[in-house]
Structure formats: structure tokens, C-alpha cells
C-alpha positions as CSV (number, residue, x, y, z in Angstrom):
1,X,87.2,125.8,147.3
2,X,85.7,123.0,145.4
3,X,85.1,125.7,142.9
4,X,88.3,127.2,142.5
5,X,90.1,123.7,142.1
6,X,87.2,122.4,139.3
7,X,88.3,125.7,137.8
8,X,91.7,124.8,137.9
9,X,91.1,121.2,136.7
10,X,89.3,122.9,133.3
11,X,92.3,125.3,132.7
12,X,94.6,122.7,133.1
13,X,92.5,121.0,130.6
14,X,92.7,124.0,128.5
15,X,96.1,124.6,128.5
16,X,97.1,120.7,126.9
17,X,94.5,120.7,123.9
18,X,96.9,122.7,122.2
19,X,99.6,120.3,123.1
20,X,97.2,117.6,121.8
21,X,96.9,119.4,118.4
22,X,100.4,120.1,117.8
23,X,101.2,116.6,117.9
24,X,98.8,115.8,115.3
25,X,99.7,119.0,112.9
26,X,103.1,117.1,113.6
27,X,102.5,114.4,112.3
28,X,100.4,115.5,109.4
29,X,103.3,117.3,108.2
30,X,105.2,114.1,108.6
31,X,102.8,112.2,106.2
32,X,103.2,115.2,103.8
33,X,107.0,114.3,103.4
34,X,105.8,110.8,102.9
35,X,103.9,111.2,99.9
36,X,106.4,113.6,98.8
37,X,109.0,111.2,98.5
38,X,106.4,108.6,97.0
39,X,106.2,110.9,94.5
40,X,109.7,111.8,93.9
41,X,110.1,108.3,93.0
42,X,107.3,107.8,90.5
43,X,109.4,110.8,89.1
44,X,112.6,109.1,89.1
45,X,111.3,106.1,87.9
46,X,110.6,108.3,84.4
47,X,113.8,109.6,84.4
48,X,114.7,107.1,82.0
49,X,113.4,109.5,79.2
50,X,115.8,111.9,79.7
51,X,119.3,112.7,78.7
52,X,122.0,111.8,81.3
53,X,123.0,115.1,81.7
54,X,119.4,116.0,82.5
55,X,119.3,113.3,85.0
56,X,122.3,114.3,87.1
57,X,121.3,117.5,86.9
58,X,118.0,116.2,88.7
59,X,120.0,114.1,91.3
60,X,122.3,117.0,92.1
61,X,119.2,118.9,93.7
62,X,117.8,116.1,94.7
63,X,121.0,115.5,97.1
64,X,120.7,119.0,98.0
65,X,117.1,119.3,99.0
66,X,117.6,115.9,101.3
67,X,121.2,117.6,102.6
68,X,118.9,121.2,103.2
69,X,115.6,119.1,104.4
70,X,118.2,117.1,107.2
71,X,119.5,120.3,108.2
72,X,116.3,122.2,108.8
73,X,113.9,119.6,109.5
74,X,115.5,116.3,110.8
75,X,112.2,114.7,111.6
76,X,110.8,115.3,108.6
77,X,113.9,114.4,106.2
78,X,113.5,110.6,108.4
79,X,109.9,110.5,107.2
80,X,111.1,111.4,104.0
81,X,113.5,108.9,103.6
82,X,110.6,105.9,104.7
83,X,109.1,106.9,102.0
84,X,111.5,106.8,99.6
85,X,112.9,103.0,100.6
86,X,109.0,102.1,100.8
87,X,108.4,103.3,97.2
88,X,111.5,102.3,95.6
89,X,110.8,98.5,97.3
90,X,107.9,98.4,96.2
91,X,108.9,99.4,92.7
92,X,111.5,96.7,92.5
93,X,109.7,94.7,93.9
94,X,106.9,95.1,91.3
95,X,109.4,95.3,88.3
96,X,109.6,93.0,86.0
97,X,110.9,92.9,82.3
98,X,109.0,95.3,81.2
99,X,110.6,98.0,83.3
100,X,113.0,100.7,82.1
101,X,115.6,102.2,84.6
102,X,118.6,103.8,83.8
103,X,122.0,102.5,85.6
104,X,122.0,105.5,87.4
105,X,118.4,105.2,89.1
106,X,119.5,101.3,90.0
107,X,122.9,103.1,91.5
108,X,120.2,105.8,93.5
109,X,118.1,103.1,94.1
110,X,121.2,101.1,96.5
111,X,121.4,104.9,98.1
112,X,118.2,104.6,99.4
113,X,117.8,101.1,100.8
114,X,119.9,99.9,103.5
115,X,122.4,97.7,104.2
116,X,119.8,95.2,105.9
117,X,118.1,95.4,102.7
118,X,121.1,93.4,101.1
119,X,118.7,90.4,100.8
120,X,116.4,92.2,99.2
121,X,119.0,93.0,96.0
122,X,120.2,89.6,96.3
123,X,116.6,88.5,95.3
124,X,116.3,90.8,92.4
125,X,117.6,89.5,88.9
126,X,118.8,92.6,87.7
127,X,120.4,91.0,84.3
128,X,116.7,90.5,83.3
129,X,115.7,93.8,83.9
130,X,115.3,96.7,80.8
131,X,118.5,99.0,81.6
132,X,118.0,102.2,79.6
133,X,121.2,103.7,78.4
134,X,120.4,107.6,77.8
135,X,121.5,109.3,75.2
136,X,124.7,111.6,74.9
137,X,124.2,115.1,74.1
138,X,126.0,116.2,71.1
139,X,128.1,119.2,71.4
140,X,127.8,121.4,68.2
């Protein structure tokens, strides 16, 4: 008997490790969306560069991948948007003078922090900032 139930004890054992490693596939896959976002922003950030209709052509699929990502994957589109505020704070938070950001990223940029993060514009001198204006295209 004492058998059968240390048996028992080892399958039930068994039968959670799997659990146990789902949980942390999870939240690997979490982190994944993390950097992705960080990464997203160091893209936006050089944005700048481009023409505007290049840049709302960006921020058009950028909306839909975030609208797709919520839909499929809510989780993941929450760890996504972290890292998004977390990048674009610390980028204003770094910026200085020396920084060039188009209106348009500064009007994405209130998108992605919250209203509780109201304090955080109020401290930032935007009128010292760089604002790059990007360049029409010409229609031949």
C-alpha cells in the first residue's frame, strides 16, 4: 500500500512539471513582447528621417498590429504596451535639446502613457525640445 501511494505521490509529481514549465514558456513569451516594443520605439524614435506620409503609413500598421496583437493575445499585447510606456519614459525622460521628434511621435508618445502620467508631461519642457517638421512629398 505504502507502494502504490509513493507511486501516486511521483505521478502526481509528474503530472505538474509541465504545469511548472508552461508558466515559464509564458512568461518568456511575455518578455519577448517587451523587447519588442523597446524596440519599436528605438524605431519610432528615427522616424524623424522620414517623410510624413512614410510615417503615417508606419503608425497605420502599427495601430493595426496592437488592435490584431489585443485581439489574439491579450496578455501579451499588456506586456507589450509596458514596454512601450517604459521606453518612451525613458526616452523623454533622457531627451534633451539635442533630440529630434516629429510632432507626430510627441502626439503617439501621449497615446502611450497614461493619464496618471500627466505629471510626467507637465515636467517635460517641450518648447526646448528639437521638433522635426518632415518634408512634403511633391506630387509631379
Amino acid at each position: 500500500m505504502k507502494t502504490v501511494r509513493f507511486l501516486m505521490v511521483i505521478f502526481a509529481c509528474g503530472l505538474a512539471f509541465p504545469a511548472w514549465a508552461q508558466v515559464d514558456a509564458r512568461v518568456q513569451g511575455l518578455r519577448f513582447y517587451e523587447q519588442l516594443a523597446q524596440r519599436d520605439t528605438k524605431y519610432e524614435i528615427e522616424l524623424y528621417s522620414l517623410d510624413s506620409q512614410d510615417q503615417m503609413d508606419y503608425w497605420i500598421d502599427q495601430g493595426n498590429f496592437e488592435r490584431q496583437l489585443g485581439k489574439v493575445n491579450f496578455p501579451a499585447y499588456l506586456a507589450y504596451m509596458k514596454g512601450k510606456k517604459e521606453a518612451y519614459q525613458t526616452h523623454l525622460a533622457e531627451c534633451d535639446t539635442q533630440c529630434e521628434n516629429s510632432e507626430l511621435f510627441f502626439q503617439k508618445a501621449k497615446d502611450y502613457l497614461s493619464v496618471s502620467d500627466d505629471d510626467f508631461w507637465k515636467g517635460m519642457k517641450r518648447e526646448e525640445m528639437v521638433h522635426n517638421q518632415p518634408k512634403k512629398k511633391k506630387l509631379k
